[in-house]
C-alpha positions in Angstrom: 11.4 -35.9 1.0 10.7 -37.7 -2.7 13.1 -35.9 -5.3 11.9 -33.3 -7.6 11.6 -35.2 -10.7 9.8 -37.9 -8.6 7.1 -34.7 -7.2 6.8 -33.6 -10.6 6.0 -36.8 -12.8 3.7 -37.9 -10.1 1.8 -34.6 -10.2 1.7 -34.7 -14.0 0.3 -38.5 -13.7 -2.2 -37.5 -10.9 -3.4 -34.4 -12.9 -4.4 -36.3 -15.5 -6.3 -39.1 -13.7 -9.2 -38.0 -13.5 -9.9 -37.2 -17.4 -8.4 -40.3 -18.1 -10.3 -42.6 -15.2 -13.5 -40.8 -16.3 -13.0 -41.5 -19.9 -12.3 -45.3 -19.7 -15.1 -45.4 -17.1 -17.2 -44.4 -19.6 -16.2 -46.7 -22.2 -16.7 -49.5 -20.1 -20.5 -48.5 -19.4 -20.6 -47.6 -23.0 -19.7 -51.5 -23.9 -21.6 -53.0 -21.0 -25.2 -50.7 -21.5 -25.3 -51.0 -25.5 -23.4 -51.5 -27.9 -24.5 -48.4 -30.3 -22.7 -45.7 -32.5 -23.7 -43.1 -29.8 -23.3 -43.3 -26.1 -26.1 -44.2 -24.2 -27.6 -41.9 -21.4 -27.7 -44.5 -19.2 -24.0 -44.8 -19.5 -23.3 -41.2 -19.4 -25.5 -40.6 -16.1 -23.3 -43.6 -14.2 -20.1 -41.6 -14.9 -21.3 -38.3 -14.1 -23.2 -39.4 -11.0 -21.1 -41.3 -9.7 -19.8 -40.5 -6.1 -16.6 -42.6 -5.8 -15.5 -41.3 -9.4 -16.0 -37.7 -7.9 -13.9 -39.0 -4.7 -11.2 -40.3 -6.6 -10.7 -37.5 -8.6 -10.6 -34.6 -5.4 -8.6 -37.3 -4.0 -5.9 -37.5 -6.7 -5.9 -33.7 -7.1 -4.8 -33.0 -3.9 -2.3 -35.6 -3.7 -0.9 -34.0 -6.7 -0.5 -31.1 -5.1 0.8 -32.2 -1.5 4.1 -34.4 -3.5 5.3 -31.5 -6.1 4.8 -29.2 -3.0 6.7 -30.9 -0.6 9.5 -32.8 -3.4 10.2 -28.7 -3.8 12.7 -26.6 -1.9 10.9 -24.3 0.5 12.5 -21.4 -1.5 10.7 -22.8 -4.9 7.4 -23.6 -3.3 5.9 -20.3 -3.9 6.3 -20.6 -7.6 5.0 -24.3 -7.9 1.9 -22.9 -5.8 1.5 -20.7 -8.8 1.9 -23.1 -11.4 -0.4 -25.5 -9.7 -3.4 -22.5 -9.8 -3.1 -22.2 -13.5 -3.1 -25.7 -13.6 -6.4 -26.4 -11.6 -8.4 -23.4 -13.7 -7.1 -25.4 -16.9 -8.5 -28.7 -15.5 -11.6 -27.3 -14.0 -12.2 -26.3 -18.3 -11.1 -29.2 -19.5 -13.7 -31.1 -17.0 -16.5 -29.1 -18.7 -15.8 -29.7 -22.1 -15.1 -33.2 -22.0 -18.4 -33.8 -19.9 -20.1 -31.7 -22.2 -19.2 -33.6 -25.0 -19.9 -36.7 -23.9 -23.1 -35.5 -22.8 -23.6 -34.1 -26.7 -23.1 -37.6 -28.1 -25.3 -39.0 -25.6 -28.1 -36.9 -26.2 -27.7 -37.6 -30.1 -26.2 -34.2 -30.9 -30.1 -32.9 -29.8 -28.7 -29.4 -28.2 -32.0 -29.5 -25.6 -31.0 -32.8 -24.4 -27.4 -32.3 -24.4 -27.9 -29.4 -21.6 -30.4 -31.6 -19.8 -28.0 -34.4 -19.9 -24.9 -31.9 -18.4 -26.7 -30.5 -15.8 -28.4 -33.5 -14.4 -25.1 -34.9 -14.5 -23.9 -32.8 -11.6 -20.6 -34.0 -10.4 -18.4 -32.3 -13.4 -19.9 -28.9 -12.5 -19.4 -29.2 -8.9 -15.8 -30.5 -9.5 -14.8 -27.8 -11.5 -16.4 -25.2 -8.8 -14.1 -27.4 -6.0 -10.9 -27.1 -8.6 -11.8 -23.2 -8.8 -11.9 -22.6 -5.3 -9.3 -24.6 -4.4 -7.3 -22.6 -7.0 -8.6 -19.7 -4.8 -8.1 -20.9 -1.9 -3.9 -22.2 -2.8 -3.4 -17.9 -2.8 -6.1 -15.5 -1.7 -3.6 -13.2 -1.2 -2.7 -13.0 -4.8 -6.5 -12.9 -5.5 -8.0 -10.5 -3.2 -5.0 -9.0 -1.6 -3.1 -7.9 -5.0 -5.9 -8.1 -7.7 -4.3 -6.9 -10.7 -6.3 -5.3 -13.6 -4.4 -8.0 -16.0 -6.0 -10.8 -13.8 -9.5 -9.7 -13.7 -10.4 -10.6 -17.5 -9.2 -14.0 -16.6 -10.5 -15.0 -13.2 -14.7 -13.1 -14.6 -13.9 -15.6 -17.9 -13.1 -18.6 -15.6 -16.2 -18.1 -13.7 -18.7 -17.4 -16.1 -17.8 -20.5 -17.9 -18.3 -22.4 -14.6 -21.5 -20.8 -14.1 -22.9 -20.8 -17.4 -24.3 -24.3 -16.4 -25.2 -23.4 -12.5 -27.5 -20.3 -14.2 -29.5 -22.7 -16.8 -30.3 -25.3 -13.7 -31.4 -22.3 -11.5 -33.6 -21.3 -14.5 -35.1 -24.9 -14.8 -35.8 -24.9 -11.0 -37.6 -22.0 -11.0 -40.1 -22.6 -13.5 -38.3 -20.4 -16.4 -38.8 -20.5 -20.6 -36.5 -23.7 -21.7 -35.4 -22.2 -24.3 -34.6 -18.6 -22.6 -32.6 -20.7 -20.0 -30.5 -22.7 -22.7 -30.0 -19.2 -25.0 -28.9 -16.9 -21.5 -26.8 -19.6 -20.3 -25.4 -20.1 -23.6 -24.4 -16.8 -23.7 -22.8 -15.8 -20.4 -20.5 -19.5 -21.5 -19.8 -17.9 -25.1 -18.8 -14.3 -22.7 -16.6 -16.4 -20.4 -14.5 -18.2 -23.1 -14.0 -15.0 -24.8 -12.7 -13.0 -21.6 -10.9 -16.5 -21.2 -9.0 -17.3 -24.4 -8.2 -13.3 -25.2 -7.4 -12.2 -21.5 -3.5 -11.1 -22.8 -5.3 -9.1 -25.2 -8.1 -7.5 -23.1 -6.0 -6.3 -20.4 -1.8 -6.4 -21.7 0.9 -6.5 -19.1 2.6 -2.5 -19.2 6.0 -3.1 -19.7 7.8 -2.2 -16.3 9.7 1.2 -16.9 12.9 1.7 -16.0 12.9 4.4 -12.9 14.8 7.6 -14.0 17.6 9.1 -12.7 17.1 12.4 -11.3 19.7 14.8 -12.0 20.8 17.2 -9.6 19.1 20.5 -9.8 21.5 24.0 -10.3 20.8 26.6 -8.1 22.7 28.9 -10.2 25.5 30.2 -7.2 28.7 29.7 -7.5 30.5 29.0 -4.7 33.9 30.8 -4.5 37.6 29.8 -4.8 39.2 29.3 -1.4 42.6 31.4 -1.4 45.2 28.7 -0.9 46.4 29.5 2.7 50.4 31.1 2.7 53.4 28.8 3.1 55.9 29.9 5.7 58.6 30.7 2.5 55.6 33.3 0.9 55.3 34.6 4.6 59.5 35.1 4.9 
């Protein structure tokens, strides 16, 4: 079994991988396509399309996963699960922004063509849906089993963000107003980061309360004196 520090640096490392592979990918297409101020969407489309990127980066995510897992003591393992969730619902938002962003400056800051650019680009949506539900999947039981009331703010934000995107495609598919798509979509996004980003203050943790101690309850008799018994000297 690989030490803990060992688990834990590598899962950092493999965490980030797939920003970081994505990002230099696109540099290099960026310098190899044109050489402009903006990126081109030539070069933005070969990043987001491409399969073996998409590969790569489940790959790496799940390796992550499998060596902090098993560099932990089985009696610590339940709390890395945990920390790995958060961590996979982080990524899965990073994804989105930094696709989206790329896609802005590809489009020319043009907000129509920046949406047309994300969503054609498909793979960062579906790999944030696969980091959600494998954050899902790591504990339904925690989920579904124990849904808190604190949690829920959190995991509606986390969705609506994912399918802010999914909604404006489905829109274009079926033939709906451009600019009704882009402004609805918009919208349930704007709703998702604000459930997100103010979930402690939607829905604050109760402080646990101390159970009281219940004191015993008088039934207002009082039990008599027992007559200390003779001694054979009173009896004499």
């Amino acid at each position: 079994m690989p030490s803990k520090d060992f688990g834990e640096d590598a899962a950092f490392l493999l965490y980030l991988a797939p920003v970081v592979i994505s990002i230099i990918y696109g540099a290099v297409q960026w310098a190899v396509t044109a050489k402009s101020s903006t990126m081109p969407v030539e070069a933005y489309l070969i990043v987001a399309k491409s399969p073996y990127l998409f590969l790569v980066s489940l790959a790496a995510i799940l390796l992550a996963i499998i060596l902090e897992v098993r560099s932990t003591e089985t009696a610590d393992r339940s709390g890395i699960i945990e920390a790995n969730i958060r961590r996979l619902q982080i990524l899965a938002v990073i994804v989105l922004i930094v696709s989206f962003l790329a896609a802005l400056d590809a489009g020319g800051f043009n907000f129509i063509e920046t949406i047309s650019l994300f969503v054609n680009g498909r793979y960062p949506i579906i790999y944030s849906f696969f980091l959600i539900g494998l954050s899902l999947l790591l504990a339904p039981r925690e989920v579904f089993g124990n849904l808190r009331v604190s949690s829920l703010p959190d995991l509606l934000g986390m969705l609506l963000v994912v399918g802010a995107p999914v909604l404006f495609y489905l829109g274009i598919r079926v033939h709906l107003d451009f600019a009704a798509c882009a402004f609805g979509s918009l919208i349930v996004g704007i709703i998702g980061l604000v459930l997100l980003l103010n979930e402690k203050m939607l829905a604050p943790k109760k402080p646990a309360q101390q159970p009281q101690q219940k004191q015993p309850v008088s039934t207002g008799v009082v039990t008599p004196k027992q007559a200390p018994e003779n001694t054979p000297e009173q009896k004499a």
